[in-house]
N, C-alpha and C positions, 0 to 999 in steps of 0.2 A: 660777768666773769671777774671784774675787781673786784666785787662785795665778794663773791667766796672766796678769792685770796687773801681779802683780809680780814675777816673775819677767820678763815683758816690759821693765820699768821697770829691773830690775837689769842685763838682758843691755845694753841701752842704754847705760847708765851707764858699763860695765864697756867697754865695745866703745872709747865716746867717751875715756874716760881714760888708758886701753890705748894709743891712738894718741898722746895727749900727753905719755905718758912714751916714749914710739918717736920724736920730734919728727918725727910725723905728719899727716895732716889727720882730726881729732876728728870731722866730721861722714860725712865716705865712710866710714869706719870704722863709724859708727853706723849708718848706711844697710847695709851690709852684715850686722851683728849683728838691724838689723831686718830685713830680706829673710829671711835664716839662719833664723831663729829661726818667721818665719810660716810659711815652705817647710816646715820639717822643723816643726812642731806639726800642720798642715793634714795632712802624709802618715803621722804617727804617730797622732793625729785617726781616719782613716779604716783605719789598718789593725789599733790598738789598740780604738780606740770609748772610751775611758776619758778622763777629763776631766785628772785630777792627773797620772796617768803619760803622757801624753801633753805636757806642759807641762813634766815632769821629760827627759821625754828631749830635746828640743827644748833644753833648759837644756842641756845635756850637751854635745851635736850642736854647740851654739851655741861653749861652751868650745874645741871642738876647732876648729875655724874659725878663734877667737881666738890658737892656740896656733900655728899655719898661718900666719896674719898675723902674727905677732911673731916667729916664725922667719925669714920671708921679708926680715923689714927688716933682720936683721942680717946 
């Protein structure tokens, strides 16, 4: 349960500051790293059954999103 909180807490963090080095809006941005990150834990969740690697790919997933969004704004 603490790996997905922080791992949660980091994607967050990462998502919001991401956008303010893009002179973005910090909170859509986080809104999206949180959407991203519940979607894809919830279907890794159910198709792993494992707690950590399920939280770890979701980290991952979530990366790529982020990589997506900061491509897009340039």
């Amino acid at each position: 349960m603490l790996v997905i909180i922080i791992c949660f807490i980091a994607i967050i963090i990462t998502f919001f500051q991401s956008a303010k080095q893009n002179k973005e809006n910090g909170f859509k941005w986080a809104l999206i790293g949180f959407i991203g990150f519940t979607l894809s834990f919830a279907i890794s969740i159910m198709l792993i059954g494992e707690t950590f690697a399920a939280a770890g790919i979701a980290s991952v997933f979530c990366f790529f999103v982020r990589s997506q969004l900061i491509a897009s704004t340039k």
